[in-house]
C-alpha positions in Angstrom: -18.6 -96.7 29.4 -15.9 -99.0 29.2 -13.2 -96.4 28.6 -14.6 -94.3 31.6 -14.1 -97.6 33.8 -10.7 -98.4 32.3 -9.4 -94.4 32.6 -10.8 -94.9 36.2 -8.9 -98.2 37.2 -5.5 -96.3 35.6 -5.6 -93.6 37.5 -6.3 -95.6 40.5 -3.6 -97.6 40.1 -1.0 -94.7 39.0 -2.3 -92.8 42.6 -1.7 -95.8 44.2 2.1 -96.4 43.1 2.8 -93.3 42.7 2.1 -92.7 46.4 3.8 -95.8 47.6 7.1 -94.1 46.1 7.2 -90.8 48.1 10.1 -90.5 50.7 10.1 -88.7 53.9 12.2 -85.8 53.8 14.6 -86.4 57.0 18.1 -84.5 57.2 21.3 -86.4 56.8 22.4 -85.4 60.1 19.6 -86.8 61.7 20.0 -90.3 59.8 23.8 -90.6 61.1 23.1 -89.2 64.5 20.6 -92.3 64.8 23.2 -94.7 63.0 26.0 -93.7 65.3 24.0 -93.5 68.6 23.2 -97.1 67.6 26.6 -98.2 67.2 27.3 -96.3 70.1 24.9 -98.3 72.2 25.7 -101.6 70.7 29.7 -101.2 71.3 29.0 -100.1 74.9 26.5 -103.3 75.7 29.5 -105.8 74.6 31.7 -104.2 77.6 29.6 -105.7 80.2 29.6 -102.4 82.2 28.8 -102.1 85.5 26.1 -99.6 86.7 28.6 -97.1 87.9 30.2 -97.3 84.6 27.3 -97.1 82.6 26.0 -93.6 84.3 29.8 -92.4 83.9 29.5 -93.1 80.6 26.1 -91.6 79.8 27.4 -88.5 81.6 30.2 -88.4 79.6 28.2 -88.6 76.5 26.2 -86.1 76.9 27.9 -83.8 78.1 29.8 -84.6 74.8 26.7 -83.8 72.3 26.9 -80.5 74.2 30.1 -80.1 73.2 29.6 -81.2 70.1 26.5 -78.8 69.3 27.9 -75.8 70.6 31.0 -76.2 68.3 28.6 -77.3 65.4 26.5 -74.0 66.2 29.9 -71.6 66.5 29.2 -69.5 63.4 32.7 -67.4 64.3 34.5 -70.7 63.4 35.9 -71.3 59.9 35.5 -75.0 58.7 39.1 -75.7 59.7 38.6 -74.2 62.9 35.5 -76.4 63.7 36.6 -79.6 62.0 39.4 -79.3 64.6 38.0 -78.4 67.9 35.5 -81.3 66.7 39.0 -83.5 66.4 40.0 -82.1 69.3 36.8 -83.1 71.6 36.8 -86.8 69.8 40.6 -87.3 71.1 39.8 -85.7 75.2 36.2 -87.6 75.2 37.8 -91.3 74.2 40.8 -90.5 77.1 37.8 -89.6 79.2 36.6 -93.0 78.2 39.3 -94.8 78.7 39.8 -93.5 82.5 36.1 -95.1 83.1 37.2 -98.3 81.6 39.0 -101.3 82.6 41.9 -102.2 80.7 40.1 -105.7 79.1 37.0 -103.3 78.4 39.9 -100.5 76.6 41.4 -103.7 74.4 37.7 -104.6 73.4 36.0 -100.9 72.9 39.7 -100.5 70.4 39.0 -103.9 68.8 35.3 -102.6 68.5 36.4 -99.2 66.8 38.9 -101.2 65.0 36.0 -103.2 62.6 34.2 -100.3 62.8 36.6 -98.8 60.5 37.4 -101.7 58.1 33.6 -102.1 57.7 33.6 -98.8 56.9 36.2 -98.8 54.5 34.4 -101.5 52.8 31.2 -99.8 52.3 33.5 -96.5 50.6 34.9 -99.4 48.4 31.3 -100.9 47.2 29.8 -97.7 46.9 32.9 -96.3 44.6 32.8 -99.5 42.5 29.3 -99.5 42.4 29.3 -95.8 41.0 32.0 -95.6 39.2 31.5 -98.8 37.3 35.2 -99.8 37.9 36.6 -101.4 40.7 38.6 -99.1 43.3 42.0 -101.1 42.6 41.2 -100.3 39.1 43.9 -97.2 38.2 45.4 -98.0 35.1 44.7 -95.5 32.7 43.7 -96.0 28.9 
């Protein structure tokens, strides 16, 4: 009886971890559509934008994703093709941007973009050294 009750508790507890472990199957596009809109939102609210502004700018935006989709969605494109009508729409939709924007709200939405990168660089480093087991600046050869 008691190796019926302990065979019971073990299995109880292996269902129980074993489902606290399972992760949901979401596509990586959809994870850094989220992170970007985020960003997106947070750069924007440090512009103090006026109303007219802000509707300019949601226009603009989505009339962007459009864009953006169709290009994604192009299957006559080769990869060069679409990485560069993709570069293409990033360079007209920032100009676009800039035109809404007052030149104090341009020099902070750069500075904005400007960490954005270096942050970003950072986390490349970490996750190289953190992989790799050597640090990035680490190139001498044995």
């Amino acid at each position: 009886m008691k190796k019926l009750f302990l065979l019971a508790a073990a299995g109880l507890f292996f269902a129980a971890t074993g489902n606290a472990q399972v992760k949901r199957n979401v596509p990586q596009t959809q994870k850094v559509q989220s992170d970007s809109s985020h960003h997106f939102k947070k750069g924007m609210n440090d512009l103090n934008l006026t109303s007219d502004q802000k509707s300019q700018l949601k226009e603009l935006h989505e009339q962007n994703k459009q864009q953006r989709d169709a290009i994604k969605n192009d299957a006559s494109l080769t990869p060069d093709q679409r990485q560069q009508k993709m570069k293409d729409l990033h360079k007209s939709q920032s100009e676009k941007m800039n035109s809404i924007l007052t030149p104090e709200q341009q020099a902070k939405r750069k500075a904005f973009i400007q960490n954005r990168k270096q942050d970003h660089k950072m986390k490349g480093k970490m996750h190289k050294k953190t992989h790799t087991g050597k640090s990035v600046n680490d190139s001498s050869v044995q």
